[in-house]
C-alpha positions in Angstrom: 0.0 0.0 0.0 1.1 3.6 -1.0 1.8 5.4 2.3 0.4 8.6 2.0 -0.3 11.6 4.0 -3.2 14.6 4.1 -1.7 18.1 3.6 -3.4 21.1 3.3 -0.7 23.2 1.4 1.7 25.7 2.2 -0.2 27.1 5.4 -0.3 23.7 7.3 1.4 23.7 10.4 2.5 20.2 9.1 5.6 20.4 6.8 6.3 18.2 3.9 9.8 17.5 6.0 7.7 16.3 8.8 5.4 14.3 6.0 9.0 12.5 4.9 9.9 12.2 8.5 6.9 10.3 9.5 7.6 7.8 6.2 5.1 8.8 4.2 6.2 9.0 0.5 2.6 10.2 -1.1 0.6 13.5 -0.6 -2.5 13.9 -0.5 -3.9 17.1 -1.2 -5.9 19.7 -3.1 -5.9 23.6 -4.3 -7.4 24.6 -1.1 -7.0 28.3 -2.0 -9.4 28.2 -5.2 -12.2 26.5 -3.7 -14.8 28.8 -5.2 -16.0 26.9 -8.3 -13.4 28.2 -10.6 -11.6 25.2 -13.3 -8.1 24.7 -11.3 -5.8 25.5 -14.3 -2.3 23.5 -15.7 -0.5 26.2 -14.0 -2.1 25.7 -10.7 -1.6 21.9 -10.7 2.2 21.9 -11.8 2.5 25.4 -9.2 1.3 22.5 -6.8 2.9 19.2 -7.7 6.5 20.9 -8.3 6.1 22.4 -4.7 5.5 18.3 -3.6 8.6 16.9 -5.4 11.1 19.4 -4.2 10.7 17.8 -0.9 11.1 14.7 -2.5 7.2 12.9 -2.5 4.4 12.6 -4.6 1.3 14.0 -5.4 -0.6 10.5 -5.3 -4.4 11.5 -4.4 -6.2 14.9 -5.4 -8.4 15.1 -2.3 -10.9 17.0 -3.0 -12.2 18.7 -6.0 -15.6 19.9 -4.5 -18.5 19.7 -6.2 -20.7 22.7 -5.6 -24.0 22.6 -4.1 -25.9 23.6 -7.6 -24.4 20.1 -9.3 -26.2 18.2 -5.9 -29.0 20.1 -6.6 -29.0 20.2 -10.3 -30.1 23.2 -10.5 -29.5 27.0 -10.8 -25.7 27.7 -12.2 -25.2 23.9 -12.0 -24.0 23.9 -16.0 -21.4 25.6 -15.4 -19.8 24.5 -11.7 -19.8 21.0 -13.6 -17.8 22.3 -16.7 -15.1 23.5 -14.3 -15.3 20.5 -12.2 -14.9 18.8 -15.0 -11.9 20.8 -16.4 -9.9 20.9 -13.2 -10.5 16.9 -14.0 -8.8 17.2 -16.9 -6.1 19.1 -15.8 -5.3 17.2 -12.9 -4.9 14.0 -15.1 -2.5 16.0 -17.5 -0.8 16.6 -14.8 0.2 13.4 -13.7 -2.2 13.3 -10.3 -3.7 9.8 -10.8 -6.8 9.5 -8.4 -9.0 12.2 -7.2 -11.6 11.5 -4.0 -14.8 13.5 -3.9 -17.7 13.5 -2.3 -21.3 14.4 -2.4 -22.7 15.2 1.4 -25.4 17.9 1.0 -24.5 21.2 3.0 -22.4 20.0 5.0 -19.0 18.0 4.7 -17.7 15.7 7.8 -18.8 16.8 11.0 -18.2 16.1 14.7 -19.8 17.9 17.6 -16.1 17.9 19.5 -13.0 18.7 18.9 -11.2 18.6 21.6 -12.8 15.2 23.7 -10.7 14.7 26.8 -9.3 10.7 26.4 -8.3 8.9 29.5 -4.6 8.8 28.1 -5.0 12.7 28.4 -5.0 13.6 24.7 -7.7 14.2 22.7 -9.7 12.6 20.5 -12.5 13.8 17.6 -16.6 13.3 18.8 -20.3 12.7 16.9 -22.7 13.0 19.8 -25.7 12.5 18.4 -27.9 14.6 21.6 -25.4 17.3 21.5 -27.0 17.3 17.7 -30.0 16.9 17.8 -29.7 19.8 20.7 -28.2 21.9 18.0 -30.2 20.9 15.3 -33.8 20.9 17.3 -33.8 23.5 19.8 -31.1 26.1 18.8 -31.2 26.2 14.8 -34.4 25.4 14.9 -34.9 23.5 11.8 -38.4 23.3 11.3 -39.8 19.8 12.1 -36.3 18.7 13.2 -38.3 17.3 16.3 -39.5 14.6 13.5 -35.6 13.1 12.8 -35.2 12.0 16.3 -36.8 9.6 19.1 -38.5 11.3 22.1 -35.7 9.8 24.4 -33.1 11.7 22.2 -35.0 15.1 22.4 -35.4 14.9 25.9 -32.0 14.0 26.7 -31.5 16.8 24.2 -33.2 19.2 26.3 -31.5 18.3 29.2 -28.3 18.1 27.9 -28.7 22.0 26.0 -30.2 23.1 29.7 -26.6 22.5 31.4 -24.6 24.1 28.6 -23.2 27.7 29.2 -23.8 30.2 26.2 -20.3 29.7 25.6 -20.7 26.2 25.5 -23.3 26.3 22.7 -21.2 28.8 20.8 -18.5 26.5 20.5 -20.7 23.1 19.4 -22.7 25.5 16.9 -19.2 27.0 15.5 -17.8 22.9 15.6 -21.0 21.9 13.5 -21.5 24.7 11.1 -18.2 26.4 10.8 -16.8 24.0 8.6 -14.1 21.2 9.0 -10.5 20.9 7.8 -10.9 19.9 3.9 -14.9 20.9 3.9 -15.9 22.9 1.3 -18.3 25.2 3.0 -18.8 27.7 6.0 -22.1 28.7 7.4 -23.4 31.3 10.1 -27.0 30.2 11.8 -29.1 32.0 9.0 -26.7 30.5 6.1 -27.2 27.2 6.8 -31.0 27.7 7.6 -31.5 29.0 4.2 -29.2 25.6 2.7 -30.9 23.2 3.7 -34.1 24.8 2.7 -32.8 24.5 -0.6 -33.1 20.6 -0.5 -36.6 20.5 0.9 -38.4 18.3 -1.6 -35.2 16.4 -2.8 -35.0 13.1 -1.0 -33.2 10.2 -0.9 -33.9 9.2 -4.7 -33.5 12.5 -6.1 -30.5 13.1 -4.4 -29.4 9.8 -5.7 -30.3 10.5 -9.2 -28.4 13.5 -9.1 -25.6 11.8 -8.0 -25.6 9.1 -10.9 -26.3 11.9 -13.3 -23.4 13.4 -12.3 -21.1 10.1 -12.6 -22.2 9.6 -15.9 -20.8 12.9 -16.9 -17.3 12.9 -14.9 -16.8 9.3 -15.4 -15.8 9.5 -19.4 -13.5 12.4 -18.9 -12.0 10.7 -15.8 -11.1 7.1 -18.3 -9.5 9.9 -20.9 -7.5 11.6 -18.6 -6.1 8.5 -16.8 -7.4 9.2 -13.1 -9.4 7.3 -10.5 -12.0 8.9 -9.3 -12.9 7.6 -5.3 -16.3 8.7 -4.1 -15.7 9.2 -0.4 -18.4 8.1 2.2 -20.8 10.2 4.4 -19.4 11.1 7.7 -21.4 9.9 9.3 -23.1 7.8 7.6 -26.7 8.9 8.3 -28.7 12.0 7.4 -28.3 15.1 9.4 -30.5 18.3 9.4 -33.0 15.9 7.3 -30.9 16.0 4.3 -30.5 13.0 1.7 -27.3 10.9 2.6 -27.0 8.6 0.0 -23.1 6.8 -0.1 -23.5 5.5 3.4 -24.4 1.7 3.2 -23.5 -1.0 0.9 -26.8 -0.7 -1.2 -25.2 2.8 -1.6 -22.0 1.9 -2.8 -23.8 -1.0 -4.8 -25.6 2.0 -6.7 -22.8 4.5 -7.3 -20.6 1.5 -8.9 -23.8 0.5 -11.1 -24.6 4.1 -12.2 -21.5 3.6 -15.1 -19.3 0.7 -15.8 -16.3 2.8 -16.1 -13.3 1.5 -14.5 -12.7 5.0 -13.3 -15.7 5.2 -11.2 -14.2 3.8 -7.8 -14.6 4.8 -3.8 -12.6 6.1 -0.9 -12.8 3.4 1.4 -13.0 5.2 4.9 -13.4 2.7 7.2 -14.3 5.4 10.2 -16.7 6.9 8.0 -18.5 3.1 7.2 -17.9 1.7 10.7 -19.7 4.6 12.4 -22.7 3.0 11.6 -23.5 -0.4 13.2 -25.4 -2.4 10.6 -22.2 -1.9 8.2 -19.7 -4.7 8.3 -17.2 -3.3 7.2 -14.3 -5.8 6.2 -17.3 -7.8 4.6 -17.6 -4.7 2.7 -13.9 -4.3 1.7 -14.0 -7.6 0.3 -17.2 -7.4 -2.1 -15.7 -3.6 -3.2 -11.7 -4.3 -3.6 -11.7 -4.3 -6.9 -13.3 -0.7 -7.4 -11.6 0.3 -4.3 -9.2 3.1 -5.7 -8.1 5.0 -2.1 -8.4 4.3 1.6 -8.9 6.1 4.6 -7.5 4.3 7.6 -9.3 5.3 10.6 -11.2 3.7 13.7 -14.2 4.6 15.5 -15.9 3.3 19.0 -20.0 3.5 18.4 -22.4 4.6 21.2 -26.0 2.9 20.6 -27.6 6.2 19.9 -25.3 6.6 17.0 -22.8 8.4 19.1 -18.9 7.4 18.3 -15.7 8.9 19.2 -12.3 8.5 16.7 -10.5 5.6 18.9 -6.6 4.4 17.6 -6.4 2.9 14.9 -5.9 0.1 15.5 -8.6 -0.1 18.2 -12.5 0.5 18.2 -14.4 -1.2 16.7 -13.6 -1.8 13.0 -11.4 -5.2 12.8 -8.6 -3.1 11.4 -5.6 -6.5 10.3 -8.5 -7.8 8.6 -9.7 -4.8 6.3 -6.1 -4.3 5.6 -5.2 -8.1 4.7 -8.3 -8.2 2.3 -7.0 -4.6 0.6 -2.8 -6.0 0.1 -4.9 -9.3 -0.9 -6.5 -7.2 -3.7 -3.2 -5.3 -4.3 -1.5 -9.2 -5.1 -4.7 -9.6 -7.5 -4.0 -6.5 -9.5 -0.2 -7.3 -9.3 -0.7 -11.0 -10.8 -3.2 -9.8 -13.6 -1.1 -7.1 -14.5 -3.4 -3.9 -13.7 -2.9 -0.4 -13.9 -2.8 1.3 -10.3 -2.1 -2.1 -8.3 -0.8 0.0 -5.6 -3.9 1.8 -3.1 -3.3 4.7 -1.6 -3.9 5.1 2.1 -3.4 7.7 4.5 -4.1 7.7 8.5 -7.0 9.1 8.5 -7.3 11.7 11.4 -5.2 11.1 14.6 -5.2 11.9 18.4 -4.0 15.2 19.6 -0.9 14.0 21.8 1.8 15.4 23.8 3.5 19.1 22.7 0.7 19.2 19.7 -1.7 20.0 22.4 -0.2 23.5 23.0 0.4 24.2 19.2 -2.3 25.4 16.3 -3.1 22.3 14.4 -6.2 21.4 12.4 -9.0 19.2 14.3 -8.1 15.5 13.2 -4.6 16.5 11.6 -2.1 17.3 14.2 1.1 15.6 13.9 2.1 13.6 16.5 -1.3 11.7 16.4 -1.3 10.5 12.9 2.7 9.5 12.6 1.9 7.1 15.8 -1.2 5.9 13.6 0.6 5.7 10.5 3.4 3.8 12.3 0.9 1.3 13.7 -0.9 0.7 10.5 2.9 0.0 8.8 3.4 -2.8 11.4 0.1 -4.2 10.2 1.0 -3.8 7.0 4.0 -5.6 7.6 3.0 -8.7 9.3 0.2 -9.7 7.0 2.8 -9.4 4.3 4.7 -11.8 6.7 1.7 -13.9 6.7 0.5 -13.9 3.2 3.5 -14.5 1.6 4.7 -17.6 4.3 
């Protein structure tokens, strides 16, 4: 597996000498500083690669090109935010970046309710809890008939839970939820977001779905010309928030985005946080059926609450069987190797990591301190390492 790491450009506090440090030879990254629709130009992309192999690594992943709200709505300007998606396509295959991760949450991208959850080891870890949510979501947003996504036990533990929070304290999980995440594409104040997901009343599950195909059968073409692998990434979490449409979070799911087109191009991000934070998915089961249209992986771990809850354990803990997930992927890497297939190799990258030791005092980005991921990515090397053993005796 490609060793790869998440950098957010220039401005990370994360250098590409600490990337090289921590053994990672691929980056993963995206023109974070034209995320406004515009077609990223061949100028931008070798401005960008060149930057990455002066310090000796690899562009390996494009994550992510977004794709702007109008294209999941298909509607208003959405013509013309897909001709530029589709250009900066283009130009990142003529310029040698040969898989690019996407994904299609509506309004908003991964979310967590806190980032900064105290762990018994005394760092921190990243948190979904789903009554801290629903608190948001019911009784200080005030969706209307959010009341109707959530049982009564949840909305009164809701209540409760909101009644004990100091303004402060609601400023900060309203800022964690709507603000926007490291590598989202969008940032919302109370009556922004209000007025976004009014825009999808009406769209549902299938429409959003449709949309979705609709907009695979477009991208996937120009993905097989230009030589790049396009990895649709999964909700996180995997289940609808504010009442909007998630619709890559199950296996059906990923059954219907690899049916929409038989292109070889048209491939997934396999994030096992994202697919384990929901119970009903097995998720090495699932790495198995998908390897072969598995293009990218995210290698993270969850622990799930019943109420849907989870915080981001170590990665090699929690509850996704970790050695198994990545024996089935080298398995599938073997596969490609024997039949003679183009991009044999999958990309991973630790996904996330606890905040540990001096990071704690230093500005990092929620889920992407240092420290955290080169003690996950070291972990996830030892895996990789003894199933080799073990395969190959």
């Amino acid at each position: 597996m490609l060793q790869s790491w998440r950098w957010f450009g220039p401005e990370d506090p994360v250098t590409l000498d600490h990337v090289r440090q921590a053994g990672a030879s691929g980056i993963v990254t995206a023109l974070h500083h034209i995320y406004d629709g515009r077609a990223w130009t061949a100028d931008d992309v070798a401005e960008r690669r060149a930057l990455i192999e002066r310090a000796g690594l690899t562009w390996s992943v494009c994550e992510s090109i977004p794709v702007h709200t109008s294209i999941k709505l298909r509607s208003g300007p959405w013509r013309r935010y897909l001709d530029n998606w589709i250009e900066s396509l283009r130009q990142l295959g003529r310029g040698g970046v040969p898989t690019v991760c996407y994904n299609f949450m509506p309004v908003v991208d991964w979310t967590r309710t806190d980032l900064l959850h105290k762990l018994p080891t005394t760092g921190y870890a990243l948190r979904f809890d789903m009554v801290e949510f629903a608190a948001y979501d019911a009784f200080v947003l005030r969706r209307p008939n959010a009341e109707e996504s959530y049982d009564e036990a949840t909305l009164q533990r809701a209540r409760e839970r909101l009644g004990g929070m100091s303004e402060g304290e609601i400023a900060t999980l309203e800022r964690n939820i709507i603000a926007g995440l490291p590598g989202g594409e969008d940032t919302y104040d109370r009556a922004g977001i209000a007025r976004r997901i009014a825009e999808f009343d009406g769209v549902g599950a299938e429409g959003m779905r449709e949309n979705l195909v609709a907009f695979l059968r477009e991208v996937a073409p120009v993905a097989d010309e230009a030589g790049v692998r396009l990895g649709i990434h999964p909700d996180d979490p995997p289940f609808s928030l504010f009442g909007l449409p998630r619709v890559v979070s199950t296996a059906d799911d990923l059954r219907a985005v690899l049916a929409a087109t038989p292109s070889s191009s048209n491939g997934l991000t396999f994030c096992t946080g994202s697919l384990g934070s929901r119970r009903d998915n097995d998720v090495v089961a699932m790495a198995a059926e998908f390897a072969p249209r598995i293009h990218f992986t995210h290698l993270r771990n969850v622990a799930v609450e019943d109420d849907r809850s989870f915080d981001e354990s170590e990665h090699l803990g929690g509850d996704v069987d970790m050695v198994s997930v990545i024996s089935t992927l080298r398995a599938e890497e073997r596969r490609r190797e024997r039949e003679g297939l183009a991009g044999a190799e999958i990309p991973m990258r630790p996904d996330h990591g606890h905040l540990l030791a001096d990071d704690i005092e230093k500005r990092t980005n929620p889920g992407y301190s240092l420290i955290g991921r080169l003690k996950g990515l070291a972990e996830l090397r030892g895996v990789i390492a003894a199933v080799d053993r073990f395969q190959s005796a």
